[in-house]
Residue, then its C-alpha position, 0 to 999 in steps of 0.5 A: x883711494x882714501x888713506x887710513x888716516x881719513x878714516x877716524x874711529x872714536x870708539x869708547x876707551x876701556x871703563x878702566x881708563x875711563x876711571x883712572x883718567x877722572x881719579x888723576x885728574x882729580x889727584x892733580x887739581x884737589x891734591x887729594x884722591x876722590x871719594x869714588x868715580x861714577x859715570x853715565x853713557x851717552x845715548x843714541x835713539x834708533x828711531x823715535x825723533x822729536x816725539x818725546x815731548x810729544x808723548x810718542x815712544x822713542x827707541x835709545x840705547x846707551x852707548x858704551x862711550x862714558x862720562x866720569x866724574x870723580x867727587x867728593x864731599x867738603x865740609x862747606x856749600x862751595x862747588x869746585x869742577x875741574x875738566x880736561x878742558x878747564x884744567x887751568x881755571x877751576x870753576x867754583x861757584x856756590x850752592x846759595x848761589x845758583x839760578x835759573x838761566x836769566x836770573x841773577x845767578x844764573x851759570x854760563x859756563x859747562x857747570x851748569x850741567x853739573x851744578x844744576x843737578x845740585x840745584x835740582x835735588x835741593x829744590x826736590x827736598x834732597x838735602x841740604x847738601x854738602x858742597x864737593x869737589x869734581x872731575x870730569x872726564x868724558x869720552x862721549x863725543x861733544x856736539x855729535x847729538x849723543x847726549x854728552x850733557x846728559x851724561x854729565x848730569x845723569x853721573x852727577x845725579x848717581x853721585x850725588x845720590x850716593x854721597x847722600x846716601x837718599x838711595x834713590x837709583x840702586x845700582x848698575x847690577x839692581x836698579x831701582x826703576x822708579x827711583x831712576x825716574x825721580x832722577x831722570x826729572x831731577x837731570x830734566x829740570x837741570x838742562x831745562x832751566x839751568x843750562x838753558x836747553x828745553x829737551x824732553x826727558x829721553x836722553x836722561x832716561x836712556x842714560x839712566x834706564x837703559x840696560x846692557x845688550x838692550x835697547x830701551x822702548x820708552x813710552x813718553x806719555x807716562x815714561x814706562x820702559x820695556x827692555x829689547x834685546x839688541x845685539x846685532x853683532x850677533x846677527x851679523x850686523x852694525x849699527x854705524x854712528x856718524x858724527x857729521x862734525x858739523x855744529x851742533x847745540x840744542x840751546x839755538x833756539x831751534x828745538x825749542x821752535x819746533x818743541x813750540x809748533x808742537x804745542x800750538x798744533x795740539x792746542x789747535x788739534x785740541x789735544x794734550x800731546x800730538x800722540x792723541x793725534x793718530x789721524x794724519x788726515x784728520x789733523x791735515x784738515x784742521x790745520x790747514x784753516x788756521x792761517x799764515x802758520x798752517x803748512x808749516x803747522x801741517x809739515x810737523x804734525x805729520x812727521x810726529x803722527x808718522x814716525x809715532x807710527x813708525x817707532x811702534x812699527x820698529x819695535x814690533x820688529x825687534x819683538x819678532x825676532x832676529x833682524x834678519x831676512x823681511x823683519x831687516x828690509x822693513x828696519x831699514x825702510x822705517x829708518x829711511x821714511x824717518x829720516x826723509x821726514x825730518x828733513x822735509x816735514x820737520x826741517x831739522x836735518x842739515x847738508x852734513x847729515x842728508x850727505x852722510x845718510x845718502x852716502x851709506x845708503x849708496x854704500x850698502x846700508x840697510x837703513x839710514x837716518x840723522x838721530x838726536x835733536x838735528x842740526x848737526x850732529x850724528x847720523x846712523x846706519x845700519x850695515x852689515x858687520x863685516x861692511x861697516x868700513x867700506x860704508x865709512x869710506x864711502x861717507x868719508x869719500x863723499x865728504x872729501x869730495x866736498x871739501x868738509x872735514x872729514x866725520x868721525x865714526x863709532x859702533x853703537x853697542x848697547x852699554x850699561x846705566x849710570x851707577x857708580x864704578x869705584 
């Protein structure tokens, strides 16, 4: 038998501490208190993987688990970040002094999540701004795929916008949509270009737009949102987030080769976004003739035109009704046939990943599947409320057995936007 402390649950701290740990730390690094505390969730994706850049729809909800940042503004154009991790070398860089990744001014460090922001509302005509002091307290998971970046830069964008007073996001309680969106690029163009990480716009989006108690239908051809309602603890039900430990990073050049076979594919396909590309066949046909590149060509298209499919397919489900009874069944077998494509047609998933999904499926799990970019990261399941334990137990079991530190483990509960808290 496993004992209890195998199994370790990283759930997300109270907003209260949330807030008071980035105030400390600020007190204790600036000497001063903050102007105010904003913060920006983490996200997971139920469904919907590697089609956001191409033009599919994905389906995130916001987790409960917060990035908090405490600013305020100073009276030159210098920028001082401090974190828990960085307490004993403050970073201080200067706003005349940022670049894209390559350039001579280019940040290598965590601040470029944070700077880059700063970077991107000036080069958008927001400004000039005033330099700042931050601190940064997180307790999304870093390097489980659950966008722990972006909800350093989506708190940034929100506090930066209020410090400017540019009204850009409204608040938690009111959010301006269209205003959302402005920084959901502005967030885009910072990870792209300053942190050196080319991801589309769905994490910042879900950290952004998505609403409590809601899961977010994105549409990524022209970034339209519905909000679904999503609680399953009142239908008896867990979504069980599984942070496989395994490393995990965006900026490896990995992502950006399959966001690259994407492309070529619509190039070939003749098409702007492999979401013009419903016909699996169809695109099977005319891949197959373009040379050495072709199966592989062939493999992601398939998982693109197939879990577009089945994203629209789960968010019609949810559209219907309770998951309960068939609509469950047929959740679980999409989150199954999403999963198997990723690891066999898209190649992103990992052995830590494909062991954990094997695992809770073995376990009981209705469904099962890596989220986020891959290689490494999280995994999901859905299970019933009262076997979310005993499901645990037994990926953590199947880890031990293997000789793998053991994974980390959550309960995806459907959280609230970016916005400001004190």
């Amino acid at each position: 038998m496993l004992s209890d402390k195998i199994i370790t649950w990283n759930e997300a701290v109270d907003p209260r501490a949330g807030i008071e740990n980035a105030r400390t730390l600020f007190v204790e690094t600036f000497g001063t208190e903050p102007t105010g505390v904003w913060s920006a969730p983490g996200r997971v994706n139920i469904i919907g993987e590697h089609v956001d850049y191409n033009g599919g729809p994905c389906l995130p909800i916001a987790l409960p688990h917060r990035a908090y940042i405490a600013v305020s503004m100073r009276n030159d154009r210098r920028i001082r970040l401090v974190s828990p991790q960085t307490r004993e070398q403050i970073d201080e860089l200067d706003l005349d002094q940022i670049g894209p990744r390559g350039s001579e001014y280019e940040v290598t460090t965590w601040a470029a999540y944070l700077a880059g922001v700063a970077w991107a509302f000036e080069r958008a005509g927001y400004g000039p701004l005033q330099g700042f002091d931050a601190a940064l307290w997180s307790c999304v998971p870093r390097g489980g795929g659950l966008s722990s970046s972006a909800a350093l830069e989506c708190a940034m964008a929100v506090a930066l916008d209020d410090l400017g007073d540019f009204g850009i996001a409204g608040t938690v309680q009111a959010p301006h949509d269209e205003g959302r969106k402005i920084l959901v690029d502005l967030c885009r163009r910072a990870e792209n270009e300053i942190a050196g990480a080319n991801t589309g716009g769905l994490d910042q989006t879900a950290s952004l737009r998505c609403r409590a108690g809601h899961a977010l239908a994105l549409d990524c051809r022209d970034m339209s949102v519905a909000h679904i309602p999503f609680d399953l603890a009142s239908e008896d039900l867990a979504l069980l987030v599984i942070d496989t430990r395994a490393a995990h990073s965006l900026a490896d050049g990995q992502y950006g080769q399959r966001r690259a076979d994407s492309e070529e594919a619509a190039r070939i396909l003749g098409v702007n976004l492999l979401v013009e590309a419903e016909d699996v066949e169809a695109a099977t046909r005319v891949l197959s003739e373009v040379g050495a590149d072709s199966q592989r060509l062939v493999q992601r298209t398939r998982h693109v035109i197939s879990e577009i499919a089945r994203t629209r397919a789960f968010i019609d489900v949810l559209t219907q009704g309770p998951l309960e009874g068939e609509r469950l069944y047929v959740a679980g077998a999409l989150m199954n046939d999403s999963h198997d494509s990723l690891r066999d047609d898209y190649e992103v998933s990992c052995e830590e990943l494909d062991v954990a999904v094997a695992a809770a499926r073995a376990a009981g799990a209705y469904g099962a599947r890596m989220t986020g970019g891959g290689f490494g990261g999280s995994a999901i399941a859905l299970v019933r409320l009262n076997e979310a334990e005993k499901v645990a137990r037994t990926v953590a079991r199947a880890y031990a057995d293997r000789g793998w530190e053991s994974p980390h483990f959550l309960t995806a509960i459907a959280g609230a936007p970016a916005g400001r808290d004190i």
